[in-house]
C-alpha positions as CSV (number, residue, x, y, z in Angstrom):
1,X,-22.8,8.7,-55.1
2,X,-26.2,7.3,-56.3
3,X,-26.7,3.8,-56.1
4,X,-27.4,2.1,-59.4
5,X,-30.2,-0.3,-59.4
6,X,-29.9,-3.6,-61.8
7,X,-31.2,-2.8,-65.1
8,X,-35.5,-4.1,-66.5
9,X,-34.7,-6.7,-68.7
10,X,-37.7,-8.3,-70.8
11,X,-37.8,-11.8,-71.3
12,X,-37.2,-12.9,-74.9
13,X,-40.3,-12.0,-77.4
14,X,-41.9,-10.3,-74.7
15,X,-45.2,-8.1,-75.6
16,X,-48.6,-7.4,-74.4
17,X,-51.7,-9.0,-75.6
18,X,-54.2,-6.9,-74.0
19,X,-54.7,-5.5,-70.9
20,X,-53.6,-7.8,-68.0
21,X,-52.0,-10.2,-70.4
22,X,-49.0,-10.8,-71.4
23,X,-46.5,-13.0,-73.3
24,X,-42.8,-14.2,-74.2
25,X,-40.5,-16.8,-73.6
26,X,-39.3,-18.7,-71.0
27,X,-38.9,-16.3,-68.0
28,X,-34.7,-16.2,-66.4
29,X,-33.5,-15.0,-63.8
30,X,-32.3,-11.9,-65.1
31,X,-35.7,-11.2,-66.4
32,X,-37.7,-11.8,-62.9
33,X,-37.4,-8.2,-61.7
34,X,-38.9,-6.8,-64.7
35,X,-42.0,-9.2,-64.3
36,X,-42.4,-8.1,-60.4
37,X,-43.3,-4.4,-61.9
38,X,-46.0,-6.2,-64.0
39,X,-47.9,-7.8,-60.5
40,X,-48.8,-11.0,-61.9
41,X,-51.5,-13.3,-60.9
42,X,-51.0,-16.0,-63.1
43,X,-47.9,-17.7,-64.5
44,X,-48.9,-20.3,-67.5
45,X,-45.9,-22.4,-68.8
46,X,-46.2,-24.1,-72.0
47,X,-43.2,-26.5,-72.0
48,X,-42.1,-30.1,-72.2
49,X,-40.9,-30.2,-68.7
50,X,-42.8,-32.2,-66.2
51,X,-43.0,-28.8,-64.3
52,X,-41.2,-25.7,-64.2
53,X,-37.5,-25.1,-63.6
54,X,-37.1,-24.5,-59.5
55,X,-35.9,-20.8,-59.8
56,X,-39.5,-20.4,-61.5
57,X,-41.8,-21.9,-59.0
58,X,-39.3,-20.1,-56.1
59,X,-40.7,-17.0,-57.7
60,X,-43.6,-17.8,-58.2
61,X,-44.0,-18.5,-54.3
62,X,-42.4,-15.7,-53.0
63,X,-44.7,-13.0,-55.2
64,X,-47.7,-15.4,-54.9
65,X,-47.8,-16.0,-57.9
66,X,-50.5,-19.1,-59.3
67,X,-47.8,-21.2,-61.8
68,X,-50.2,-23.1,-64.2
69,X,-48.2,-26.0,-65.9
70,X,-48.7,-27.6,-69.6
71,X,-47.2,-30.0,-70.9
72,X,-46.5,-29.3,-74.5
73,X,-43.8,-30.9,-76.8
74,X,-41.5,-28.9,-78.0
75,X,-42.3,-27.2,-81.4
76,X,-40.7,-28.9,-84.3
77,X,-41.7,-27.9,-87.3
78,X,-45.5,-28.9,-86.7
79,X,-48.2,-27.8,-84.3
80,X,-47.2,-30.0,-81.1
81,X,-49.9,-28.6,-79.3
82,X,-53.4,-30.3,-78.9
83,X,-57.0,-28.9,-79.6
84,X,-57.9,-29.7,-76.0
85,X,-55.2,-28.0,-74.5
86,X,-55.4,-25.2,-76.3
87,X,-58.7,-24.8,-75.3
88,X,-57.9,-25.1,-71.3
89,X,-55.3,-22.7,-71.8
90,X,-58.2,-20.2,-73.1
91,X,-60.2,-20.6,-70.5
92,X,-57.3,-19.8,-68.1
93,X,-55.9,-16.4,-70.5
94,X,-60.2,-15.1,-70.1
95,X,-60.7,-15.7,-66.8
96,X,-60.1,-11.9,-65.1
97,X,-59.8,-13.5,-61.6
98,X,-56.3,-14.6,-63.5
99,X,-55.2,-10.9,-64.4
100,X,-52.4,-10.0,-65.0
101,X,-51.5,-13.0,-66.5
102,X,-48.1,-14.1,-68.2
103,X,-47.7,-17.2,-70.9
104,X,-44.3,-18.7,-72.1
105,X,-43.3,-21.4,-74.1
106,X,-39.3,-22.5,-74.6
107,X,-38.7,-19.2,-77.1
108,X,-42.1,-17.2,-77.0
109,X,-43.0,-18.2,-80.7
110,X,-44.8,-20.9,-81.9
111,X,-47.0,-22.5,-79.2
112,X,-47.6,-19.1,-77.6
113,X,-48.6,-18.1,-81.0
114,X,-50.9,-20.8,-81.3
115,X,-52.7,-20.1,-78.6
116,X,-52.6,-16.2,-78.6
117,X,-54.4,-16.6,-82.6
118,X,-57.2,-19.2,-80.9
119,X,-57.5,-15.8,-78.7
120,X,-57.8,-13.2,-81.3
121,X,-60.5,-15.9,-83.2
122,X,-62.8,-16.2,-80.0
123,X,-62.3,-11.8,-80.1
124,X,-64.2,-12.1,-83.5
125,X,-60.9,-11.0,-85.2
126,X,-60.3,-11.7,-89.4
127,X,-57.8,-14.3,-90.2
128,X,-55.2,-12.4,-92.1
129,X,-54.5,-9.6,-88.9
130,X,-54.4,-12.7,-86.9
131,X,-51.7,-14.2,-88.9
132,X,-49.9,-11.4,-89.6
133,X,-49.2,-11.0,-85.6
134,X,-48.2,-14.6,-85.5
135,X,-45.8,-14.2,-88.2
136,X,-43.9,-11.3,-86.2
137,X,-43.3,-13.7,-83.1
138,X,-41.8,-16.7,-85.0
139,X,-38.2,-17.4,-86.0
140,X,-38.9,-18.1,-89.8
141,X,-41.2,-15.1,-90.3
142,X,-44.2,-17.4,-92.0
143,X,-47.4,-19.1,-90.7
144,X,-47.6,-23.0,-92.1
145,X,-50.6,-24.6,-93.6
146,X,-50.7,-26.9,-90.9
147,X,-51.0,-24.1,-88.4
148,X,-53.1,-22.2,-90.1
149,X,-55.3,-25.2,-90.7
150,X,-55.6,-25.5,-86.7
151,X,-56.8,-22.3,-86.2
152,X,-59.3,-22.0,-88.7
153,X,-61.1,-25.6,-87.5
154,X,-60.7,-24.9,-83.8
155,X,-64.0,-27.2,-82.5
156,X,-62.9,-28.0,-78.9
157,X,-65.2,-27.1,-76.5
158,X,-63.9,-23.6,-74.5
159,X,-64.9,-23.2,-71.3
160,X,-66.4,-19.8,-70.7
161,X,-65.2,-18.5,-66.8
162,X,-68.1,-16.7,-65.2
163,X,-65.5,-13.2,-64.4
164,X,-64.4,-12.5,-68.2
165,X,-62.4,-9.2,-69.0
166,X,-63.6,-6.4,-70.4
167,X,-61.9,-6.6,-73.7
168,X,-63.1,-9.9,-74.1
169,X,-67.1,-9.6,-75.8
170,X,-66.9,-6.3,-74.0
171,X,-67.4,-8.0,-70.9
172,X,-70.7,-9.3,-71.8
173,X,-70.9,-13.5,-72.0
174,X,-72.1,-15.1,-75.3
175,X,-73.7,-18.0,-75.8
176,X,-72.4,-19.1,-79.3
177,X,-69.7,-18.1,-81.4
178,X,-69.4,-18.8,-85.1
179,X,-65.4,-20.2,-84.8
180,X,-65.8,-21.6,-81.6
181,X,-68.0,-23.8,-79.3
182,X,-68.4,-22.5,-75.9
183,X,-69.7,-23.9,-72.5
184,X,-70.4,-20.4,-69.8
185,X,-69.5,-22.7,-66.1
186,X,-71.8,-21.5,-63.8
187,X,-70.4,-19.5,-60.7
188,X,-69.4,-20.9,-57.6
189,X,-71.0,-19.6,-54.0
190,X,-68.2,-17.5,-53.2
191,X,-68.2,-16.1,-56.2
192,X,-71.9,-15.3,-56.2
193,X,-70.8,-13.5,-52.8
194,X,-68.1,-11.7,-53.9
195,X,-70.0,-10.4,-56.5
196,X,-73.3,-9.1,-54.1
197,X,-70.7,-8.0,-51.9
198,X,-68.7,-6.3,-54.3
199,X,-72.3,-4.4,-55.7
200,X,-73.5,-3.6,-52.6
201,X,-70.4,-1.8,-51.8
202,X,-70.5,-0.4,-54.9
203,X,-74.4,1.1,-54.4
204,X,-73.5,2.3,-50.9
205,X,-70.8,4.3,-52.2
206,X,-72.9,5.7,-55.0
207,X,-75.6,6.3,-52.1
208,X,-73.2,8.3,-50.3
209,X,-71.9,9.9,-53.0
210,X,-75.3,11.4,-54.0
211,X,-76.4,12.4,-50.3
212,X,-73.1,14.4,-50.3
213,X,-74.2,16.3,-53.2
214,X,-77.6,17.1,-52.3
215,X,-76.2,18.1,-48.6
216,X,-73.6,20.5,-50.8
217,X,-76.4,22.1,-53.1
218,X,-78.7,22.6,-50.5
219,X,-75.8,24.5,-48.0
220,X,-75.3,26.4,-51.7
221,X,-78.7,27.3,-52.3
222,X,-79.5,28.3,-48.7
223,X,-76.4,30.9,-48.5
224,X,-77.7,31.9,-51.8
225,X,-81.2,32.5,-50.4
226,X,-80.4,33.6,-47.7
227,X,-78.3,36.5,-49.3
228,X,-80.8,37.8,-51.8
229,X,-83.9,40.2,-51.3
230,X,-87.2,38.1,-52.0
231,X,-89.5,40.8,-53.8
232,X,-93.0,40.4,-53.4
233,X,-94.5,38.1,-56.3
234,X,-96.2,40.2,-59.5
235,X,-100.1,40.6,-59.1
236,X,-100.5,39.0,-62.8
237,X,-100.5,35.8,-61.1
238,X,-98.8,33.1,-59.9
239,X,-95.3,31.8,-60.5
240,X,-94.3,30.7,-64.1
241,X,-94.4,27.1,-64.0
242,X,-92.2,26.5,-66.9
243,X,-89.3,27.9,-65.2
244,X,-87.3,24.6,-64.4
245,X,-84.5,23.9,-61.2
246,X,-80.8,24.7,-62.4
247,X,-78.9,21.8,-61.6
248,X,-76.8,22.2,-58.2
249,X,-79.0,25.1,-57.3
250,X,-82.4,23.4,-55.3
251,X,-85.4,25.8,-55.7
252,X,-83.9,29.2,-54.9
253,X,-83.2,30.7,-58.8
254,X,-86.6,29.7,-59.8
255,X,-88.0,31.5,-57.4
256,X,-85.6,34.7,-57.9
257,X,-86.8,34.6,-61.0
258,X,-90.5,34.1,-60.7
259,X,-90.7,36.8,-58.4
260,X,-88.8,39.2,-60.2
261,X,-91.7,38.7,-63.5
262,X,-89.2,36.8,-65.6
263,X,-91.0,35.4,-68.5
264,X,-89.3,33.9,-71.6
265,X,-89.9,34.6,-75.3
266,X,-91.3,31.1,-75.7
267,X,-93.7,31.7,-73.1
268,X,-94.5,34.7,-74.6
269,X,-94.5,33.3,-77.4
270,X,-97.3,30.2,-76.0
271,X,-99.3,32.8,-74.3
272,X,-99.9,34.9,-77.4
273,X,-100.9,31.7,-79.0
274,X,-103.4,31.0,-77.0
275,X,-105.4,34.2,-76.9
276,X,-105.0,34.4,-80.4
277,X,-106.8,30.8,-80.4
278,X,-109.6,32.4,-77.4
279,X,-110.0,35.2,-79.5
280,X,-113.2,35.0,-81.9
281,X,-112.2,35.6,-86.0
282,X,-112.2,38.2,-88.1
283,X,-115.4,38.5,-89.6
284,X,-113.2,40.3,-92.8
285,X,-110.9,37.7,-93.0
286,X,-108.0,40.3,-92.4
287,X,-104.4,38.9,-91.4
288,X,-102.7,41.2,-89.0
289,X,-100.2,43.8,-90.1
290,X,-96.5,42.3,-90.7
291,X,-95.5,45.9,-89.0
292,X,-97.7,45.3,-85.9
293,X,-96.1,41.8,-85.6
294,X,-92.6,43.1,-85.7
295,X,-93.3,45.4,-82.9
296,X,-95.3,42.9,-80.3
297,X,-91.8,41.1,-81.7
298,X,-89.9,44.0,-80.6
299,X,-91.8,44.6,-77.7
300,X,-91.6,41.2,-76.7
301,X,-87.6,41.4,-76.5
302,X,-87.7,44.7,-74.7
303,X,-89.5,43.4,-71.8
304,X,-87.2,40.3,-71.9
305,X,-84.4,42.6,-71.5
306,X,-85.8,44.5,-68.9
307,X,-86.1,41.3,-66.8
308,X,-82.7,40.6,-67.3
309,X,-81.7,43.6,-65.7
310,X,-83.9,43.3,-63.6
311,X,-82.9,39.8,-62.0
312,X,-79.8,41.3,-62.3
313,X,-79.8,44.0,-60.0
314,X,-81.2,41.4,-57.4
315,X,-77.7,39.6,-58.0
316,X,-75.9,43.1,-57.7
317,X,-77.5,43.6,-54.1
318,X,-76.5,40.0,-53.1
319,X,-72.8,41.2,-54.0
320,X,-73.0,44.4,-51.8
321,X,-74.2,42.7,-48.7
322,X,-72.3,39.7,-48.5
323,X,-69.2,41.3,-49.9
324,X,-68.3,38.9,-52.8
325,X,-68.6,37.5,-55.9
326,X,-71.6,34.8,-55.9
327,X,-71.1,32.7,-58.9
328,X,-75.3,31.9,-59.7
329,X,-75.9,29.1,-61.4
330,X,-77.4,28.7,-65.2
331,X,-81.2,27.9,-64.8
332,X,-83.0,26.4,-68.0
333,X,-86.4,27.6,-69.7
334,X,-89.2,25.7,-70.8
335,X,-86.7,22.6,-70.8
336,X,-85.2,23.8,-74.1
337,X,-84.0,27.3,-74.0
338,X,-80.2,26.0,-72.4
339,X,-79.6,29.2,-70.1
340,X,-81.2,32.1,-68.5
341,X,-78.9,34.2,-66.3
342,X,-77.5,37.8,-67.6
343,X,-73.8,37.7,-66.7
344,X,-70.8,35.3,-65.8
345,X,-68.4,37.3,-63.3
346,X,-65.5,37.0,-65.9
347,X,-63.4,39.2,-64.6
348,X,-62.1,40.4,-60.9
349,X,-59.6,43.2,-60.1
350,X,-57.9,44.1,-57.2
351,X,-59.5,46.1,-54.1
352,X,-63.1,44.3,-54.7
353,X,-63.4,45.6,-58.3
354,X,-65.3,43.0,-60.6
355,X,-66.4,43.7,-64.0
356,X,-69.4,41.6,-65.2
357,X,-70.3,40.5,-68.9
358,X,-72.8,39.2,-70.5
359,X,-73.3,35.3,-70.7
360,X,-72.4,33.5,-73.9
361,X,-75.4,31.8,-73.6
362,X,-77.5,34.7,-74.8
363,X,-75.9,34.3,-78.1
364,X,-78.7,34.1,-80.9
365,X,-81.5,36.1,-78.5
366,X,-81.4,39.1,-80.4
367,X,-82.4,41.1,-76.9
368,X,-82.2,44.8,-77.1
369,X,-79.5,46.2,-75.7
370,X,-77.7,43.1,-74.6
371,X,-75.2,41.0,-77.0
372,X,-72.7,38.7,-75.6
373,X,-69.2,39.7,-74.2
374,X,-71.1,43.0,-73.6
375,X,-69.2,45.0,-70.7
376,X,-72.2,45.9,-68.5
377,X,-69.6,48.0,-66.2
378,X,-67.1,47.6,-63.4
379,X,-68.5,47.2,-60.0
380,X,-66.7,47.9,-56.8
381,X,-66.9,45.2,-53.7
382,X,-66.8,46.0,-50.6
383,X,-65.1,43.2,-48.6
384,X,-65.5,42.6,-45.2
């Protein structure tokens, strides 16, 4: 049959702090495979013992564990615990070179308590949730004055590791605190190296990363290019410069477009502006006719939809000679219109049939003869 592994069990009070950190009571045997899954770093003991029981520290050796020892009376109804230590025992629960990290005192109550409120203080936390957590790890259920008392006047001075977690001041060091006094140690030279090593790894990767992509966009773009007929350019002029790059696509749908006359309403709109600005006034004074401006309007939308098709078609012929689907890209306008092309291939059959529809992104154009979701017909590919 199945062998049946020994059952997890949690040390006494056991429960995470925050990320990486951890706490309870004294750790037993029975409890020491549970704490393997947790791949500590740190041990901290907070116990009257001159150092921890041997069964501890043999655990701590074989997982390579650090075991951090302090001596701390046992609790008896009064805070044994002084202001000093529980300020060295801060500095070890922020220091991330310590994550994960476990503390334990005799029963996981009281002196952990202690030190896990002088925590939530220094994470700019309210008294009464702070309490209120305290009170669900203690035997009696209650917070005393007297420990209350050595939260709230906390002055020892903290010592503030250069690597702090990120749930700690978001990561970011401080240089006061209202609740606290803090002194940020300066970092050692192999930390300093670890760090420029661990950035310049870091950029090189990012570096590589973003050659990979522009490798992949250009191989797109080429076969894209490469596949569609280039239409001599419109003898109005040159290309429309306010045409801007699709991302992932280089420079090929600009052109496509340019070539094929595509103008936008906007630039329609721009270019109408300006020759009504070149143009010399009205002598009369006469405002033009609301029914000649609806139909430049309408006019203006007929030709837009016209281009559509018409940069459509050029997609169609890529289809027929390449024998697939090309998904193109969505190019942007005049850097605020948020799409340009006609269709999304929505929809494939079998035997190379497709069936194109109209982009969503067209929605609130008004174009004649276009709406979205509009079936513009099935196609038939020929696949090779």
């Amino acid at each position: 049959g199945m062998r049946q592994l020994p059952p997890l069990i949690a040390p006494f009070r056991f429960a995470a702090v925050e990320h990486g950190l951890y706490r309870g009571a004294y750790p037993s045997l029975r409890s020491f495979r549970f704490l393997r899954r947790l791949r500590l770093r740190t041990i901290v003991s907070l116990i009257p013992d001159q150092e921890p029981s041997r069964d501890l520290q043999e655990f701590c050796a074989q997982e390579r564990i650090r075991s951090i020892h302090f001596n701390v009376a046992k609790y008896d109804d009064g805070v044994t615990i002084s202001a000093a230590q529980a300020a060295a025992v801060l500095s070890e629960l922020i220091n991330a070179d310590n994550l994960p990290l476990y503390i334990h005192c005799r029963d996981g109550g009281n002196n952990t308590g202690l030190v896990v409120m002088c925590l939530r203080r220094l994470q700019y936390w309210a008294l009464e949730p702070l309490f209120d957590e305290f009170c669900r790890y203690v035997k009696t259920g209650e917070i005393s004055r007297e420990e209350s008392s050595f939260v709230e006047s906390l002055r020892a001075e903290i010592l503030v590791p250069p690597n702090i977690p990120t749930w700690l001041w978001q990561g970011v060091h401080i240089v006061s605190h209202p609740a606290a006094r803090l002194r940020v140690a300066a970092p050692t030279a192999s930390e300093v190296a670890s760090k420029l090593s661990s950035e310049s790894s870091t950029k090189i990767a990012l570096d590589q990363s973003t050659q990979a992509d522009a490798s992949r966009r250009k191989q797109d773009g080429g076969s894209l290019s490469n596949a569609l007929p280039r239409p001599a350019a419109p003898a109005s002029g040159p290309p429309d410069n306010n045409v801007g790059a699709p991302a992932g696509s280089g420079e090929v749908v600009p052109e496509l477009m340019s070539n094929a006359g595509i103008r936008s309403p906007e630039h329609e709109a721009n270019k109408e502006k300006k020759e009504r600005i070149a143009a010399p006034e009205d002598p009369n004074g006469a405002a033009r006719d609301d029914s000649q401006k609806n139909e430049s309007l309408f006019d203006r939308d007929r030709k837009w939809a016209e281009s559509m098709h018409a940069f459509d078609a050029l997609t169609s012929e890529s289809v027929r000679q390449t024998g697939r689907v090309t998904a193109v890209p969505t190019g942007r306008i005049s850097n605020q219109m948020a799409a340009l092309l006609p269709v999304d291939y929505v929809q494939e059959y079998g035997d190379g049939e497709y069936e194109p529809r109209v982009s969503r992104s067209l929605s609130g154009l008004n174009l004649e003869g276009i709406s979205p979701n509009s079936h513009v017909g099935r196609r038939f590919v020929s696949r090779r």
